[in-house]
N, C-alpha and C positions, 0 to 999 in steps of 0.2 A: 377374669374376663367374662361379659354377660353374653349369656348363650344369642344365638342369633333369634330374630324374630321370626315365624312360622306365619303365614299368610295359608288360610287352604280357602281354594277360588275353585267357582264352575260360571258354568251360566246355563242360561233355562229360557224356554219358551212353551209356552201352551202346555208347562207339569203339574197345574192342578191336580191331578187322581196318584202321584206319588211322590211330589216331592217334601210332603211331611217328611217320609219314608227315609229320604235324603237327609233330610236337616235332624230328623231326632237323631240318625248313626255318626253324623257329625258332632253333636251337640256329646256324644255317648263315648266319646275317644278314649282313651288307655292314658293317652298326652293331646290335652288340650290344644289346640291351636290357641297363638297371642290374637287371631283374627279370623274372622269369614267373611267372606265378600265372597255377595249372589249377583250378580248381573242377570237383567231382566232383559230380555231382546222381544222388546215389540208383542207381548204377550198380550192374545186376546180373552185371555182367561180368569179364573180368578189368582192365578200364579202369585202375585206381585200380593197382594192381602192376603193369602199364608203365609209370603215371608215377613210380613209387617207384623200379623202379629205374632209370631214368634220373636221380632224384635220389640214389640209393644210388653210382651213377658220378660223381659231382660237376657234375652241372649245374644252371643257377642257377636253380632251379624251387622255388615253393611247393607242395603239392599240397593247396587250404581244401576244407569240404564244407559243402554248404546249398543250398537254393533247391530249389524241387518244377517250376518248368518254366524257360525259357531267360532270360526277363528276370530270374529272379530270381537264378538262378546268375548273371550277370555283375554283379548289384548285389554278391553277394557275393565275387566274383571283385574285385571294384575296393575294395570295402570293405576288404580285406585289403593291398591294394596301395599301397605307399609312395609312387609314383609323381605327380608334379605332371601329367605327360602319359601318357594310357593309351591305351594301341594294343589295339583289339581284334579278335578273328578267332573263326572256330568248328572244329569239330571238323568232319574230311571234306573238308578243305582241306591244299594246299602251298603256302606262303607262295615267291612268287619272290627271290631271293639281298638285292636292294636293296627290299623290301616295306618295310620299319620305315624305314631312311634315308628314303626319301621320301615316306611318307605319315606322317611328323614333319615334314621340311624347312619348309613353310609356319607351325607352329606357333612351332618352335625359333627360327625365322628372325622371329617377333614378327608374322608377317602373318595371320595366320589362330588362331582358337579350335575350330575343328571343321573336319576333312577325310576326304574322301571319296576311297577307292582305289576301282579296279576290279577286273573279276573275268573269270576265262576261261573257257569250258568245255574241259575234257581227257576228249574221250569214250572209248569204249573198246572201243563198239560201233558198226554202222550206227544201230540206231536212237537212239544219245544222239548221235552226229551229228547227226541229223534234228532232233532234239528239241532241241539246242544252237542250230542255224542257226535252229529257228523261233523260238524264246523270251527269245532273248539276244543285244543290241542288241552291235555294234562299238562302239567308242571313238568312231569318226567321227559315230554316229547320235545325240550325246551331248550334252543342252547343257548345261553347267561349270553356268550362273547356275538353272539347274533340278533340277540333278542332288542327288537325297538321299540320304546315306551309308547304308551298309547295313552293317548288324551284324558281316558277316564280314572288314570290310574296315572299317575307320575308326581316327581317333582323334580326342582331342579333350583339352582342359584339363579337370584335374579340377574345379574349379571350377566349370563348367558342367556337368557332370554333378549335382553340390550343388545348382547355381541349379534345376534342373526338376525335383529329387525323384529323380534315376537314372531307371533304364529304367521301366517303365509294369510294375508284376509282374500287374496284373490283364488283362496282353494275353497271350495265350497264343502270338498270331500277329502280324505284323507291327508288333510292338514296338520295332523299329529305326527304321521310317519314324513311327509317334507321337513317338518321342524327339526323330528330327532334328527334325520338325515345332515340336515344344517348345521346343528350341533355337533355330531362327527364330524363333519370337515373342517369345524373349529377347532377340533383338537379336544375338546373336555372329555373330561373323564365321567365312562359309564359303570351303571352298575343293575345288576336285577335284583328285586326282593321277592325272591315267590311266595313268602307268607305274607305279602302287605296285599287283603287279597277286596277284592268288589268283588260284590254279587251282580247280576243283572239277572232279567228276564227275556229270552228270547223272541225272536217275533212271533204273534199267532198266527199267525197263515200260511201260505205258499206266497198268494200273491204278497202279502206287506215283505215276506222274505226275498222275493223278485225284484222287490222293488229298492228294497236296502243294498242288496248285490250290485242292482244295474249301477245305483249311483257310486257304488265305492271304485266299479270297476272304470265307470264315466271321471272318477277323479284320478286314476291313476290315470289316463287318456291324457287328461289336461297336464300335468304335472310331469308326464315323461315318465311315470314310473311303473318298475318289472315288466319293462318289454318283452325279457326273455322267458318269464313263466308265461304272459300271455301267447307268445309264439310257441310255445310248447302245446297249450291246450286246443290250438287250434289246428295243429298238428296231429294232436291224439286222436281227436273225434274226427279227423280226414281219413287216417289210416284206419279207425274202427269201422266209416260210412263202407272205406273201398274194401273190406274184409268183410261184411254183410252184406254185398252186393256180391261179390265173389264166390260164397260161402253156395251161393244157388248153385252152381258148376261144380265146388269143389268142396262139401259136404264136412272135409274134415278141418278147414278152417274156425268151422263154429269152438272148435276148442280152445283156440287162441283168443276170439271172443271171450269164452265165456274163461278164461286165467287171467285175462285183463279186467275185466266185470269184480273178478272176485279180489285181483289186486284193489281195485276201486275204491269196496268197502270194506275192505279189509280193518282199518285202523279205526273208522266208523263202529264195527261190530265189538271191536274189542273195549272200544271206550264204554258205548253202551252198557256191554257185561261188566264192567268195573263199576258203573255209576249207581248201572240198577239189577243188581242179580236177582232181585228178587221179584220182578215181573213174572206174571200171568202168563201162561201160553199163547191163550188170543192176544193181549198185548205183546209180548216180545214177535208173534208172529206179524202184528201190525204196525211195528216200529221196524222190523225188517223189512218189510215192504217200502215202507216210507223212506228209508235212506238210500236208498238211490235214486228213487223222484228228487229228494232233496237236493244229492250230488248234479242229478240233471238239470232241475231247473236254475239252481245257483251257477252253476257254468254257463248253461244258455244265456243266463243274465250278464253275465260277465262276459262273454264273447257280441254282446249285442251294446252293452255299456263301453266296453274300451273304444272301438274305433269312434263311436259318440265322443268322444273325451278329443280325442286325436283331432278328428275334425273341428271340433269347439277351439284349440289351441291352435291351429292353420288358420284357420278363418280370421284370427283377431291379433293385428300386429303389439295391440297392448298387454295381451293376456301373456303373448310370447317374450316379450323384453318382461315383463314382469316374473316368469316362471325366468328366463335367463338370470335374472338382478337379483334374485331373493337370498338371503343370508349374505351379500358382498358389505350392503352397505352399511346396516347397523339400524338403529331407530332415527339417526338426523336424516335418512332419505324414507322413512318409513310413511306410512299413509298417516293420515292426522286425521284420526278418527275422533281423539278429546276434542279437538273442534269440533265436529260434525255430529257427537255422540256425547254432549257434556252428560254426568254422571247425576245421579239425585241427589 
């Protein structure tokens, strides 16, 4: 029996400055993909003429065009893709040498329908260090039977992409965690690989990381989702404001403060000393400083991005029957984007 055919799909806008980066650690695979297919969305760059000519050198690349934001670039991305199993990743990523072999292996191998890789930060500064140790769990913090694939790192049988209608195009943001979601309620079978691993770079700043926050937390708004972690945070920093307000009168609350502060960054400081024990004292003293501005302003983004979200999905009775409808009906009620998006 011939093995099944391997599709590994992203899509890309405005990755001129890395996505060489991307296509040389594909081209570099352990197990070849039978295919690559890049979907170009609307790129005003030179994007689209470095994936050419890396197809002009003979590598086994499609380069389709469509979709106006990232779900729908990868519906068109798969769309085009011959592939029974599609490996997907993004653009701003290095795929590690054995990524595709093993975040296949559970499918190839008949065990699994959807699998979830992991992901690493490769910072480049102190403060994406910082930023990396606060935001982004080890392997060990991981649990396989809870853990849900993310867009830059999975794969799954095409099929199951079919059975939920593809990705959710009416999500602008955390469209990979609706998906998996969708895929659970189908019933397929999941699986984690935490050595099938992406690198990335975190963001450089506060603000570009304020801003990545508000939108992830503004997508969970739209989408309906982790109402109850976000009722929890807003919870926290009410009982913290009325316990620093308090604290003026009653002196020995500041203690309770300051065991919650240190619960905080707790898992933060430990990640850090794993990642990088071998900081400088003035750096380790100014990476500790920096994680809890970090924890601060990534929260404040997120309690300022969900009700945005909330509101966007009240306001718009089509966004609402569409977050209601998604994964029921399959691709014959799905958007028709190959119309709208024909491919190169």
């Amino acid at each position: 029996m011939d093995a099944p055919r391997i599709s590994l799909v992203c899509t890309v806008r405005d990755e001129a400055d890395n996505i060489a980066d991307l296509i040389d650690s594909m081209l570099a695979q352990s197990l070849p993909p039978d295919e690559i297919v890049v979907n170009d969305c609307q790129s005003r760059d030179a994007t689209p003429q470095i994936v050419a000519g890396y197809i002009a050198a003979g590598a086994p690349i499609r380069l389709v065009r469509g979709g106006d934001n990232i779900p729908s670039g990868r519906n068109n991305a798969i769309r085009h893709a011959r592939g029974a199993i599609i490996a997907c990743t993004d653009a701003g990523l290095r795929l590690d040498r054995h990524w595709l072999e093993r975040i296949t292996a559970p499918i190839r191998s008949g065990d699994a329908d959807v699998v979830g890789g992991f992901f690493r930060p490769a910072p480049r500064s102190l403060f994406e260090l910082a930023l990396g140790a606060t935001n982004y769990r080890d392997v060990e913090e991981i649990d396989p039977a809870r853990f849900l694939p993310f867009g830059k790192s999975c794969a799954f049988r095409r099929e199951a992409w079919e059975r939920v209608g593809g990705y959710p195009e009416w999500a602008n943001h955390c469209e990979d965690v609706v998906f998996a979601l969708a895929l659970r309620r189908h019933g397929f079978r999941f699986a984690f690989a935490p050595d099938a691993l992406v690198f990335f770079r975190p963001r450089s700043s506060l603000a570009a990381f304020a801003r990545q926050y508000y939108f992830y937390a503004r997508g969970d708004g739209v989408a309906g989702l982790w109402t109850g972690r976000h009722l929890i945070r807003y919870t926290t920093y009410t009982a913290a404001t009325i316990l620093a307000l308090a604290s003026w009168r009653h002196p020995w609350m500041l203690t309770l403060i300051a065991a919650g502060g240190a619960a905080y960054v707790h898992k933060p400081l430990w990640r850090l000393h794993r990642r990088a024990p071998a900081l400088s004292g003035a750096d380790l003293i100014r990476a500790v400083i920096l994680i809890p501005i970090i924890r601060l302003v990534g929260d404040g983004a997120k309690m300022v991005g969900y009700p945005a979200g909330v509101i966007q999905r009240f306001r718009s009775a089509s966004l609402r029957a569409a977050v209601a409808g998604y994964g029921k009906e399959g691709l014959q009620q799905h958007h028709l984007s190959d119309q709208r998006h024909p491919g190169a």
